[in-house]
C-alpha positions, 0 to 999 in steps of 0.5 A: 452513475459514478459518484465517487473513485478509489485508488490503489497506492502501489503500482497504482499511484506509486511506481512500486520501490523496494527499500529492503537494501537500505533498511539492511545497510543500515540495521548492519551498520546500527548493529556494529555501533553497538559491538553487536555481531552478526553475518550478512547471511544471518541478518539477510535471513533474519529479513527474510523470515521476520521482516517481510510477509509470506501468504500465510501473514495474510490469511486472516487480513490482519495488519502487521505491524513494523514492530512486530516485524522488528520483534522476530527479526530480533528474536531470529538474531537472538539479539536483546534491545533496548526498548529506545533502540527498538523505537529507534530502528522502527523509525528508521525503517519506516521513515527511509521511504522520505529518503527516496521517494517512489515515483508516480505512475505516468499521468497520474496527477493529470488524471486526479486532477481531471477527475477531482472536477466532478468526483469524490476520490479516496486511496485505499492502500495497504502498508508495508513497513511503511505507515500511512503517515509517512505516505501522506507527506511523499502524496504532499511533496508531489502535490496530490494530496489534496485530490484524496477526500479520504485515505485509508490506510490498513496500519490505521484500520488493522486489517488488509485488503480484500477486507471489506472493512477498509473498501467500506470505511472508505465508502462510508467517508465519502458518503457514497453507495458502493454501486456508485463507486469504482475501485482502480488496483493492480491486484486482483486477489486484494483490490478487484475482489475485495471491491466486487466483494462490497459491489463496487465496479472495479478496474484492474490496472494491468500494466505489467501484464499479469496473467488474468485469473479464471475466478476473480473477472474486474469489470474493465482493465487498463495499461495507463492510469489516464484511461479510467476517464473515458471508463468512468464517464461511460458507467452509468 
């Protein structure tokens, strides 16, 4: 019997939304404040190679930190920053989200709400340059905090997922046994066999119609959030 539900954040909760263009015209701009001259072509490829991830980052799990980003794009640039400016530019990129705010996927505060009635919910999410803090108030602006007893987010734990580590924190907050949990995500490489790997039931959230995978199975998949309801209610 299902006693407890995670969830994904990214193209689970959120719509996903890339914020790379403003993160770049805004670190052009920064830079010819300081009389700091760069091409676009070379801090494009700055970006590209130092601020966001390839597979290799993620092979052994471990979280990246926006200032370690930072850090190669500058290094990348050959550029020499002031310890205040550095801060300055990882507050920037990880606050831009509070600009312009990701939407919610369809029905989804329906469906938090639905469930909230008789089960423990928690979000397990993997971050971007985007921290856990800043998440937590655009979750607060659209009124569905409070449906998460428990958040659990990899730049506060250290790792990414599938790492069991962040699926059995949050199993251990809810207080709940994994075969009584099911974890909903749209990746199978992070969410569904990261959760298989700690035996909970998993659901693939499949709206965008990925290819399925021979190795990785989830036990159910769905195209709209709002169907986990009659699913859950079905597992016994």
């Amino acid at each position: 019997m299902i006693q407890a539900i995670t969830f994904d954040l990214w193209n689970t909760i959120f719509n996903n939304r890339v914020y790379t263009e403003m993160r770049l015209h805004w670190f052009t701009q920064f830079l010819n404040e300081r009389g700091i001259s760069q091409s676009e072509i070379d801090v494009e490829n700055a970006f590209k190679f130092g601020l966001h991830l390839n597979k290799r980052d993620f092979k052994e799990n471990y979280h990246i930190y926006t200032e370690d980003r930072i850090f190669k794009v500058l290094k990348i640039l050959k550029i020499d920053l002031s310890k205040k400016d550095k801060a300055l530019i990882k507050k920037e990129f990880e606050e831009v989200m509070l600009i312009d705010p990701p939407s919610l996927k369809k029905g989804t505060k329906q469906t938090l709400e639905t469930l909230s009635l008789d089960y423990k919910i928690g979000l397990i999410s993997n971050t971007g340059i985007t921290p856990g803090r800043i998440i937590i108030k655009v979750l607060q602006e659209y009124n569905i905090l409070q449906y998460f007893q428990v958040k659990i987010f990899s730049d506060e734990i250290g790792y990414y997922k599938p790492h069991p580590i962040l699926f059995n924190t949050a199993l251990k907050k809810l207080g709940c046994d994994p075969r009584n949990a099911v974890h909903i995500g749209d990746i199978l490489e992070t969410d569904v066999k990261g959760a298989k790997e700690c035996n909970m039931h998993t659901i693939w959230f499949n709206d965008l119609f990925s290819k399925k995978s021979k190795k990785i199975k989830p036990d159910y998949e769905i195209r709209e959030i709002s169907e986990v309801i009659p699913i859950i209610h079905s597992i016994i």
